[in-house]
Every structure is written in structure tokens, then in C-alpha cells.
GULUMLUM-131902 format. One record per residue (C-alpha): residue number from 1; residue in three letters; chain; x, y, z. Coordinates in steps of 0.1 Angstrom, whole numbers, always signed. Layout:
N
> i; aa; ch; u; v; w
> NUM; ALA; A; X; Y; Z
...
This chain:
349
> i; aa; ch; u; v; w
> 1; UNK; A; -56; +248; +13
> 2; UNK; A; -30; +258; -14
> 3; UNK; A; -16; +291; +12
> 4; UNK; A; -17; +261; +40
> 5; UNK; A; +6; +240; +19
> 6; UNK; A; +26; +271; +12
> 7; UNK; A; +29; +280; +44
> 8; UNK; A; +39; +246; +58
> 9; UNK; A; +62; +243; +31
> 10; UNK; A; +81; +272; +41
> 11; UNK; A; +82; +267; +76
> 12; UNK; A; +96; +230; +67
> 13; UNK; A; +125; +247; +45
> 14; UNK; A; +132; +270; +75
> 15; UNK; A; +130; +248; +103
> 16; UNK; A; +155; +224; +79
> 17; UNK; A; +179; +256; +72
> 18; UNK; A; +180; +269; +113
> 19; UNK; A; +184; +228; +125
> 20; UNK; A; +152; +238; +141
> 21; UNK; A; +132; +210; +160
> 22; UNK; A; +99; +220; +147
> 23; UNK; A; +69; +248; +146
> 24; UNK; A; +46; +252; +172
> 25; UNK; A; +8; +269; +162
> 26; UNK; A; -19; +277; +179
> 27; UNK; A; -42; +251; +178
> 28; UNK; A; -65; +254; +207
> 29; UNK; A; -95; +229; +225
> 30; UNK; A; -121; +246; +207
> 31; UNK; A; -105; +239; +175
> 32; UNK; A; -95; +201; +186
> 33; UNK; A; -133; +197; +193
> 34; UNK; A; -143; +214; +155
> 35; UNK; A; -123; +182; +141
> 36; UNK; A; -137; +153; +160
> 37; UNK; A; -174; +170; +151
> 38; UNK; A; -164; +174; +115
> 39; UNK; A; -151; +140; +111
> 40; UNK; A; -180; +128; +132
> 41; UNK; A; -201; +139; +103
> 42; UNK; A; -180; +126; +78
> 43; UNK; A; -175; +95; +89
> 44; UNK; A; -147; +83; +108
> 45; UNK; A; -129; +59; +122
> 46; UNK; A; -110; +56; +160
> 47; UNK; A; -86; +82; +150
> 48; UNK; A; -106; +108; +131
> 49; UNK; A; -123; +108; +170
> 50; UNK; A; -91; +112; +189
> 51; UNK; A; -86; +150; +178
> 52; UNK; A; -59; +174; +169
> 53; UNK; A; -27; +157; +180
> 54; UNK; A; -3; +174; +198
> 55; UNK; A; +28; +163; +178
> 56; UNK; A; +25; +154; +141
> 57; UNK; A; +48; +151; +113
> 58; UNK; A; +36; +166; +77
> 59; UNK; A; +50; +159; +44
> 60; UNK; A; +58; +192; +27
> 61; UNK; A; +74; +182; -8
> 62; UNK; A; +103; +172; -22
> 63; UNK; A; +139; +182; -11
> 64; UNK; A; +150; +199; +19
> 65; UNK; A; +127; +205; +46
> 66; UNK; A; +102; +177; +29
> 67; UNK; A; +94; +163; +70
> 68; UNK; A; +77; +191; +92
> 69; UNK; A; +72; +184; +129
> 70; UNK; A; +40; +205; +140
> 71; UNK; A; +35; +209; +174
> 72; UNK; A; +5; +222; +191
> 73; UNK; A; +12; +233; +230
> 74; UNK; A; -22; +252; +231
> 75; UNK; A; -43; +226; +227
> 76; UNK; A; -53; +218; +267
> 77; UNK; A; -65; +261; +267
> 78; UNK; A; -97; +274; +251
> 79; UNK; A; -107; +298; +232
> 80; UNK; A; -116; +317; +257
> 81; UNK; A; -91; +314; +283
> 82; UNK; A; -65; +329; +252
> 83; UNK; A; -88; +359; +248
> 84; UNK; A; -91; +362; +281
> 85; UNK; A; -48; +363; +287
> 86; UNK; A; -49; +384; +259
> 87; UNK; A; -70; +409; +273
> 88; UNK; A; -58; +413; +309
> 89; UNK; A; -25; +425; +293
> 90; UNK; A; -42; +448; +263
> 91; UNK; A; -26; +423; +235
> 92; UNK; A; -44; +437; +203
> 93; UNK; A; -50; +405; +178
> 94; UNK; A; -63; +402; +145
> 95; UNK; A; -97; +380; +136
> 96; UNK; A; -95; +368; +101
> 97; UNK; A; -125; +375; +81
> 98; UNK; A; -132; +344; +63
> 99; UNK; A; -137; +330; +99
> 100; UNK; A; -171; +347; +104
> 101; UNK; A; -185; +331; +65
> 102; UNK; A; -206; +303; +71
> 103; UNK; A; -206; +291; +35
> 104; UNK; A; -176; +269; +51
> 105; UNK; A; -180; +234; +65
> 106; UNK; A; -158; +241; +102
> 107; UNK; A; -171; +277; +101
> 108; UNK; A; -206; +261; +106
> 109; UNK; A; -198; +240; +125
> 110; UNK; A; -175; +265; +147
> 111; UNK; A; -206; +292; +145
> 112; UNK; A; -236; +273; +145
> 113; UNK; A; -231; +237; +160
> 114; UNK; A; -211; +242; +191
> 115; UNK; A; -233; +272; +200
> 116; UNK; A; -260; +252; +198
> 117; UNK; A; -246; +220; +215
> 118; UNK; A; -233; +249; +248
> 119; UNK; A; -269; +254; +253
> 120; UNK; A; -271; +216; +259
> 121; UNK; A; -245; +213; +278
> 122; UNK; A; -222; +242; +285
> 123; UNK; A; -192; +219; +290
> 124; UNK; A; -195; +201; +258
> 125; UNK; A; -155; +215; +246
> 126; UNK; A; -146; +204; +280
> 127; UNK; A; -161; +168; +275
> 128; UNK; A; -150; +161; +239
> 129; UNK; A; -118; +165; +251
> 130; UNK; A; -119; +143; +280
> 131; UNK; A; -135; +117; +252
> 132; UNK; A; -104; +126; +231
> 133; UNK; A; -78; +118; +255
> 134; UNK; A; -95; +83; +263
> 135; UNK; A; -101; +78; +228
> 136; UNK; A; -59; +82; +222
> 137; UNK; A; -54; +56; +249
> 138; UNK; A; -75; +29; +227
> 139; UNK; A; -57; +41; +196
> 140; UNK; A; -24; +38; +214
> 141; UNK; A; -30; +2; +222
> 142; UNK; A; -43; -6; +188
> 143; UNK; A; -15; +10; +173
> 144; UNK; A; +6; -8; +192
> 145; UNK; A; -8; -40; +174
> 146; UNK; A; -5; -28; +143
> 147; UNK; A; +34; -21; +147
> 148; UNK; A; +35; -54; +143
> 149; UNK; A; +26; -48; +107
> 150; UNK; A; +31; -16; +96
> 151; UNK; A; +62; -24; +74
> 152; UNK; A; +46; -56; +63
> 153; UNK; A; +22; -60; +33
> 154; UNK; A; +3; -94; +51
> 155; UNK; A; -21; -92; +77
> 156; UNK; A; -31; -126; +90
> 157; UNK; A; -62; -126; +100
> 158; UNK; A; -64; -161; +118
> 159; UNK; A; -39; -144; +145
> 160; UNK; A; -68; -119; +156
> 161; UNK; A; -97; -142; +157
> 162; UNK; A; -104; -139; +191
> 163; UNK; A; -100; -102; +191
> 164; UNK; A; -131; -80; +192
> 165; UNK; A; -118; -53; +165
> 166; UNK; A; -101; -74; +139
> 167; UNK; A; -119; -57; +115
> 168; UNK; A; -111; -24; +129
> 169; UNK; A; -71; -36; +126
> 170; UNK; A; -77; -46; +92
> 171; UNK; A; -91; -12; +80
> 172; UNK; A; -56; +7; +98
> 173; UNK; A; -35; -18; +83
> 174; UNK; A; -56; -13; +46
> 175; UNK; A; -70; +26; +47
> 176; UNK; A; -26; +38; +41
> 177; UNK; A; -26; +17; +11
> 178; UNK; A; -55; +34; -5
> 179; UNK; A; -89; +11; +9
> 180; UNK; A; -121; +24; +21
> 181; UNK; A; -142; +13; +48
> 182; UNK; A; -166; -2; +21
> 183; UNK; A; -138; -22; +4
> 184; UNK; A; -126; -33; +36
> 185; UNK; A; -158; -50; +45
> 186; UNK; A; -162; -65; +12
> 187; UNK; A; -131; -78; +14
> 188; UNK; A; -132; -94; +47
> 189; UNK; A; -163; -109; +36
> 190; UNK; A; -153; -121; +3
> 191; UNK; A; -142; -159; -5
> 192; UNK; A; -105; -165; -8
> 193; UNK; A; -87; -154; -42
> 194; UNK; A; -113; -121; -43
> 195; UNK; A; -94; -93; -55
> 196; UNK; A; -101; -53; -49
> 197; UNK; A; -80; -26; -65
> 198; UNK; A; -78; +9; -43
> 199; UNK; A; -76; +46; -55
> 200; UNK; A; -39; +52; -50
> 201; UNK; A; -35; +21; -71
> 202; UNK; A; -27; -15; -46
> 203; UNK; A; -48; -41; -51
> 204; UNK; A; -55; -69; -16
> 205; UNK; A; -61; -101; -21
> 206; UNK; A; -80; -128; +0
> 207; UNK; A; -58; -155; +3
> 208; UNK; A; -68; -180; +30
> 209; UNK; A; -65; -163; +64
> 210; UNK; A; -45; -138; +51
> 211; UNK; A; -50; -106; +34
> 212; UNK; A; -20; -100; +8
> 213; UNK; A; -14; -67; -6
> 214; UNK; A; +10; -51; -35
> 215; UNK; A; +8; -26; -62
> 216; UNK; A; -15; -31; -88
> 217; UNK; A; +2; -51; -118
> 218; UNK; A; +11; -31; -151
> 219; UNK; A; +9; -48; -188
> 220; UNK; A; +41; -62; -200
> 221; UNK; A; +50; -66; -232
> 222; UNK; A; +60; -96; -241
> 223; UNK; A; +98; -100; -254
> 224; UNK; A; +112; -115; -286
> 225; UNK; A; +142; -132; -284
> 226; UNK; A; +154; -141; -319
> 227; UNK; A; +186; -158; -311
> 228; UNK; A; +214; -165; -283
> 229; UNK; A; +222; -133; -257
> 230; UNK; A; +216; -116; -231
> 231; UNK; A; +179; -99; -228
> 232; UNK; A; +167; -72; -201
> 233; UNK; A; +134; -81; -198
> 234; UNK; A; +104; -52; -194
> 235; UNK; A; +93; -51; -162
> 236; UNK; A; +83; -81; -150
> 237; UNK; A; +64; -76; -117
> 238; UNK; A; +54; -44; -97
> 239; UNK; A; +93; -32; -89
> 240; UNK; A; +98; -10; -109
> 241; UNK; A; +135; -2; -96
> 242; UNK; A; +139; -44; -107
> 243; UNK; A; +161; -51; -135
> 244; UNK; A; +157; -85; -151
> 245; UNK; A; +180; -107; -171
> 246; UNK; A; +176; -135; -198
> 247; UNK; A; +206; -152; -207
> 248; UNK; A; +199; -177; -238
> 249; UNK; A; +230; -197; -249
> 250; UNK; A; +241; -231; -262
> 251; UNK; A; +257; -252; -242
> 252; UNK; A; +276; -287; -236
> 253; UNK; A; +251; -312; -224
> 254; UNK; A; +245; -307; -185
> 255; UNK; A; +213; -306; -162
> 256; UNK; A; +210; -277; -142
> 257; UNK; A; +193; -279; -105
> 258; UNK; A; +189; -240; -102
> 259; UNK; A; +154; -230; -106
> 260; UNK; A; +158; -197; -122
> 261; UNK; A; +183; -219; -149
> 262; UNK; A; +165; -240; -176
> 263; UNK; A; +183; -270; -198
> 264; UNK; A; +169; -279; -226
> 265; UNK; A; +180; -298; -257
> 266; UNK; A; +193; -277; -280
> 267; UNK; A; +178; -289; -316
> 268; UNK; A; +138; -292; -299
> 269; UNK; A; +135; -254; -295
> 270; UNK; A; +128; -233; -325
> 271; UNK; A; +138; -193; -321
> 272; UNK; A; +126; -166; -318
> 273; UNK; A; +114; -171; -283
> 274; UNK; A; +89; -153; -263
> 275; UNK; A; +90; -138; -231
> 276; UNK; A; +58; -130; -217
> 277; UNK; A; +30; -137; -186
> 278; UNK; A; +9; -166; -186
> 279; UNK; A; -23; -165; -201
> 280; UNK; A; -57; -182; -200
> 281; UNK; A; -54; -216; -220
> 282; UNK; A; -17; -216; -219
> 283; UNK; A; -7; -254; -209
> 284; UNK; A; +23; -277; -213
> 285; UNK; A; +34; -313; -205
> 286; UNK; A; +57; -312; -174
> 287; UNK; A; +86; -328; -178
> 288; UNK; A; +83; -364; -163
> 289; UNK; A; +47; -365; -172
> 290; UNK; A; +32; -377; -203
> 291; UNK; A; -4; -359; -207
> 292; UNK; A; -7; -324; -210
> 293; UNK; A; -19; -299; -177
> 294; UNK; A; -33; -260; -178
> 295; UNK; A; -4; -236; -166
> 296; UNK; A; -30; -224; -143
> 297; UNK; A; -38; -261; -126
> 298; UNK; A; -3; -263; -124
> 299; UNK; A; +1; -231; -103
> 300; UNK; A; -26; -241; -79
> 301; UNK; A; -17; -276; -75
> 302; UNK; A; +17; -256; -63
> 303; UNK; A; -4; -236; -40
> 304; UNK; A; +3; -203; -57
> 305; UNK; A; -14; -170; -50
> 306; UNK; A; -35; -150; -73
> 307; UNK; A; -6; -121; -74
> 308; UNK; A; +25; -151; -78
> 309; UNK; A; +5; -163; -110
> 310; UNK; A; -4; -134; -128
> 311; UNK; A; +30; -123; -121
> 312; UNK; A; +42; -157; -137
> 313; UNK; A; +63; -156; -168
> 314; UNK; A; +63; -181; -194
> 315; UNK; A; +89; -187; -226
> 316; UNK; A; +76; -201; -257
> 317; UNK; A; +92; -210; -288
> 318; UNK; A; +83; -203; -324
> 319; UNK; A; +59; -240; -323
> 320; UNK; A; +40; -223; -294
> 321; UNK; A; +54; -248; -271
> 322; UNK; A; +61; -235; -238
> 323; UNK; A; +91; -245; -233
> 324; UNK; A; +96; -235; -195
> 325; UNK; A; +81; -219; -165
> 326; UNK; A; +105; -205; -148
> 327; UNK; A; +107; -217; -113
> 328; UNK; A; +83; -243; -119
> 329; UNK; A; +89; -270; -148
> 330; UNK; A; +105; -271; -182
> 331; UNK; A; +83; -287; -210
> 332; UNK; A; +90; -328; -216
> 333; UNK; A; +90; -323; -255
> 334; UNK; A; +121; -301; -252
> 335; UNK; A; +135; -324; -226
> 336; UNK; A; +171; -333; -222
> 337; UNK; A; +176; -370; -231
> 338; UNK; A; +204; -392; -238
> 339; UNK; A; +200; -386; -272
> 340; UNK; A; +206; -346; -264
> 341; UNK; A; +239; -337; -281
> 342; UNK; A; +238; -299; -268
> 343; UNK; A; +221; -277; -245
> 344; UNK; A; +200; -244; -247
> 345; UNK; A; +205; -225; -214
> 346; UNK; A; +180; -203; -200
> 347; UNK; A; +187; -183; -167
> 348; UNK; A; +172; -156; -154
> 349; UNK; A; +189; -135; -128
């Protein structure tokens, strides 16, 4: 595997120095049927079946030449026939060695299973291919459903009820984002608000009829703001290229309408204030209401998702108040009133 990467690496960097179109290889039928029995064993799904493509694109690295298009024009001959051409014009080749070791999963299967499955069926190369090239007719039409979401992180599921694979499209449109089969089940059979976290690090939710999906969130730390300014906040959600502002100052008195811009009177708010996510317990009285309400009832009554409120920020004062939630409510014991004589502004950009 690491001389493979090498290899293609190289050939990436060259093809990108000569403008080349690609690199064509030798990939043969006999070799296309090796895959589909090897990820038969493993376990696979509609693709792993459809074989050696004849076109595919590899990622070789960073920089130049990082995009390799493979293609494989030898795929429809067999093994045979290429010896065979070979011979009628006394071509000498080379076998490499390692070939003939069984203690290697496709050499077993390429030295022991397929000479076993001839004596079945002498035509079995022959057949798995024909199976292949049916098989990349059903992917094509399945991939052309999942176009529809490939640069989306939402599947809703209500919009393939009636269709027989749903779960099928809901594994492609999960396995690139790190999800098993297993997880994929689990999820799809899990109540709404279930959570599952993947290997490469993206956690789906179960939201309704939808299936919502985004990088797993990282710990902030909360910020201390001790007095009026300007404040880049940590990082807030899961973009990391996201650069967020807090600008605290004192004001005329004025109301703002912008929810990303708080006003609230000046003299009710004790500094330093805090910066940080909401957290089990935290609660506040919303302004125009007089009994207190969980932060977390007050997210669901606005129909928020599991990833909107743990990505919810909150801003406390040195009482523990919370005075706002951004986007959401300001707190009514930090209120503008008519007795307000100047303004704290909060605005986040």
C-alpha cells in the first residue's frame, strides 16, 4: 500500500507537470471479478458489487498533481486473452512474486477461490461481469438521487417514503461522512433528537423526518469580558474558518430590533460578563414575562434542533443573571424601561 501511494502520487505530479489527461493501467476482468468477491466477503454495499470502475479519480496529497484520473481500458479482456496477445507476438513479461503468496487476502482469493468457483461454472469471470455492468446501471440511477444531496448535509427522509431503498440512500448519503452500516440502522430506527458520532468525527442527528448532519462540536471556552470593547470570541460553532465578534458599549437609550444586537439598561448589568454555551439548569425570565423558564424549554418551545442548542451561546453577568440569548430573548430584570437612563449594547457580528 505505501509503494501504491507512492506510485500514484508520482504519476499524479507527472500527469499535472505534462497537462496529461490521466494514466491508464492494466486492470483486467479477472482482477474486476477479485474485487466484487473480496468485498463480497467483507461486506458491502451496491457499489463494493459493481467492480473496478473504468474511470476514477484518486486523491494523491497535497499540492500539485493532488487529483489523479485512473483509467482502466483493459477491463472488458481477461487474463487470458492478454497472455494469450502476448504470446502470439513473443512479448516476454514479468510475474511478480508476491502474486503467487497466499498469506494475502486477493491472492487467495485469485489462487484458490476462482479456481475453485471455474470448476462450477467455467464462465463465472464472464458472469460477474455481466452482474457488474447491471449492477452500475442501479448505482447510476441511485446516484442520480443522491445528486440531489450530495452537497447538502440534510436528507429528508419523508421525501423517500414510498421508495423501496430509502435506507440504502441513507447509508450513500451517511457512509462519506464517516457512518457505518450499523450506525445507519440505528439511526434510522432511533426516536427523534438521537445523536450518533462517526469515526472521521460528524455526528447525525434524528430530527423529525430529517436526518441533520455536521462536525462534531469542540469545547469552547467561555470568554470574560471585564469591561466595554470589542471581543473575538473562541470558536463558537464547528467553522473553524468563523471569526466572531462581541461588541459591548454604552449607549444613548434606544431599542434595537436586530437579533444579533441586545439593549439593555445600562446600570442592571454588573461586568465582567461571560461568554459561553448554554448549560443544563441555565434559565432566565424572558423579557415580557414575569416567571422564570429553562434556557432549554425555551429552545424547544422555539422548535430548535439538538445541534442549534448546544451551539447556543449565552452572556451572563457577574450576578449570574443571563442577561441575553442571543437571537432569542434578553432577560426582563436587565430590561430597558422608562426609567433606563443609558444603554449597554451587545452585538455580535
Amino acid at each position: 500500500m505505501a509503494a501504491r501511494e507512492l506510485r500514484y502520487g508520482w504519476f499524479g505530479q507527472l500527469c499535472h507537470d505534462l497537462g496529461a489527461a490521466g494514466i491508464c493501467v492494466a486492470h483486467h476482468r479477472d482482477d474486476s471479478a477479485e474485487t466484487v468477491l473480496l468485498n463480497m466477503v467483507r461486506g458491502t454495499g451496491l457499489r463494493g458489487l459493481t467492480g473496478i470502475q473504468p474511470k476514477s479519480v484518486l486523491r494523491t496529497g497535497a499540492g500539485a498533481g493532488t487529483e489523479l484520473v485512473v483509467l482502466r481500458p483493459l477491463l472488458c479482456v481477461s487474463r487470458t486473452d492478454i497472455e494469450t496477445f502476448l504470446s502470439e507476438r513473443g512479448q516476454e513479461y514479468v510475474v511478480d512474486s508476491t502474486n503467487l503468496e497466499t498469506d494475502v487476502l486477493r491472492n487467495k482469493v485469485r489462487l484458490q477461490v476462482l479456481p475453485l468457483l471455474r470448476q462450477l461454472n467455467p464462465a463465472v469471470v464472464e458472469n460477474i461481469q455481466r452482474m457488474t455492468e447491471n449492477l452500475q446501471g442501479a448505482q447510476a440511477v441511485l446516484d442520480t438521487v443522491l445528486c440531489e444531496v450530495k452537497d447538502s448535509n440534510v436528507l429528508i427522509l419523508s421525501k423517500y417514503k414510498d421508495c423501496a431503498s430509502r435506507n440504502y440512500i441513507a447509508y450513500e448519503f451517511l457512509k462519506r461522512y464517516g457512518f457505518n452500516g450499523s450506525q445507519v440502522h440505528q439511526i434510522l430506527a432511533a426516536e427523534t433528537g438521537a445523536m450518533i458520532t462517526s469515526s472521521q468525527g460528524f455526528d447525525v442527528l434524528k430530527d423529525r423526518d430529517r436526518l441533520l448532519v455536521e462536525p462534531s462540536l469542540k469545547p469552547m471556552k467561555p470568554l470574560v469580558i471585564p469591561e466595554e470593547g470589542t471581543y473575538i470570541l473562541p470558536e463558537t460553532g464547528h467553522n473553524e474558518t468563523e471569526i466572531s465578534r462581541l461588541e459591548v458599549k454604552k449607549m444613548p437609550v434606544f431599542v434595537s430590533k436586530d437579533a444579533l444586537t441586545a439593549t439593555v439598561d445600562a446600570k442592571k448589568v454588573a461586568f465582567p460578563l461571560t461568554v459561553r454555551r448554554v448549560a443544563e439548569g441555565d434559565w432566565m425570565i424572558p423579557y415580557g414575562m414575569k416567571g422564570r423558564k429553562l434556557l432549554s424549554d425555551l429552545m424547544t418551545d422555539r422548535k430548535m434542533t439538538a445541534f442549534e442548542k448546544r451551539r447556543q451561546l449565552i452572556v451572563v453577568d457577574a450576578q449570574g443573571v443571563v442577561v441575553w440569548l442571543p437571537g432569542l430573548r434578553v432577560d426582563s430584570r436587565v430590561a430597558v424601561s422608562d426609567a433606563t437612563e443609558a444603554v449597554l449594547s451587545l452585538h455580535f457580528s
